[in-house]
C-alpha positions as CSV (number, residue, x, y, z in Angstrom):
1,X,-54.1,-48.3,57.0
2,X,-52.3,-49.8,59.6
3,X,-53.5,-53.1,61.2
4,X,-54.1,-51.1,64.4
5,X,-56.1,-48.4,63.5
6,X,-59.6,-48.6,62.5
7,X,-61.5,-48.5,59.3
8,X,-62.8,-45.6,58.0
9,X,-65.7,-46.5,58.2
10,X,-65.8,-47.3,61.7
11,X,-64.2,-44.1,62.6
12,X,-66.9,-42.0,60.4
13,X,-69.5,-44.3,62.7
14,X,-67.9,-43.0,65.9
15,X,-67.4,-39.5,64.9
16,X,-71.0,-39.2,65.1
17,X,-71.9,-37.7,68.1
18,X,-74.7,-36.4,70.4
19,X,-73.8,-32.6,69.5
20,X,-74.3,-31.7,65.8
21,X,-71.6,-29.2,65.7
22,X,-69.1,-32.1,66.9
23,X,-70.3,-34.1,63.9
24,X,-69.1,-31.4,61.4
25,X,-65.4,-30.9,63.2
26,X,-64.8,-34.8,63.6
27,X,-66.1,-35.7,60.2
28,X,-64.8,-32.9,58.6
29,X,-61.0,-33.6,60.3
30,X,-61.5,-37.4,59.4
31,X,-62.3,-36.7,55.5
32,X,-59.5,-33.8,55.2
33,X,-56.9,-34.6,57.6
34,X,-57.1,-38.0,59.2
35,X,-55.8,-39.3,55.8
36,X,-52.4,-37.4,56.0
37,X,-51.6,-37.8,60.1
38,X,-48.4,-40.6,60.8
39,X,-49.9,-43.7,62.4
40,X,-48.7,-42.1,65.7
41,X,-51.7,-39.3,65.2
42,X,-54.2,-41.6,63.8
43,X,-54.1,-44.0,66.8
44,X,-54.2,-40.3,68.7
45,X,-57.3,-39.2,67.0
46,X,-59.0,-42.7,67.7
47,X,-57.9,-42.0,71.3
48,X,-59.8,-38.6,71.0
49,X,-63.1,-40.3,70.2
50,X,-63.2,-41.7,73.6
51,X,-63.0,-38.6,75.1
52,X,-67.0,-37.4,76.5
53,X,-68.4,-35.1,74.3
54,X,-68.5,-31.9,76.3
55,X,-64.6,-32.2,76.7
56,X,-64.3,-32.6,73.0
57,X,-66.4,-28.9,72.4
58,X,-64.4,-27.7,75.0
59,X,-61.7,-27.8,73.2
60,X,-62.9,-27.5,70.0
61,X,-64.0,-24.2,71.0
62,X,-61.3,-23.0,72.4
63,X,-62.8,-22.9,76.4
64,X,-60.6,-25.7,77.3
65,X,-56.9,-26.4,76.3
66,X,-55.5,-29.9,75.9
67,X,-52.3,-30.6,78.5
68,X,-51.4,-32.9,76.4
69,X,-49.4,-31.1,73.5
70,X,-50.0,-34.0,70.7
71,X,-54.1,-33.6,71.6
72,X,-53.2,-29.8,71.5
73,X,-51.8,-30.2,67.7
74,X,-54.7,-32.3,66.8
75,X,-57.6,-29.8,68.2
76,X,-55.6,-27.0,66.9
77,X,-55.9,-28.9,63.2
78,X,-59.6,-29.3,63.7
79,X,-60.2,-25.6,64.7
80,X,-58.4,-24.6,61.6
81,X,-60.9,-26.7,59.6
């Protein structure tokens, strides 16, 4: 981990969310793919997590697309589960 980017354990505490179904897709990306991003991604992801929740399901479920095509590659890795 680098020096910049969270703990896991920090990031498992902010992946928990007011939606349920937002829990499952950030703690389910953080356990299976967080783990393999570069650092560039990670510090993305922790970027996400300050996002409001609605955005986040927005995307997640495909009625919003990110502009941003690095956010795009991340929500299109969490959609794919």
């Amino acid at each position: 981990m680098n020096q910049s980017t969270p703990s896991i354990e920090k990031l498992r505490w902010q992946c928990r969310r007011g939606m349920l179904e937002l829990d499952y897709v950030l703690k389910d990306f953080l356990e299976n793919h967080y783990p393999t991003l570069s650092v560039e991604e990670q510090m993305l992801f922790v970027k996400i997590l300050d996002f409001e929740d609605q955005l986040l399901i927005d995307w997640v479920m495909g009625n919003v697309v990110p502009s941003d095509a690095k956010i795009r590659r991340l929500v299109g890795l969490m959609q794919a589960g």
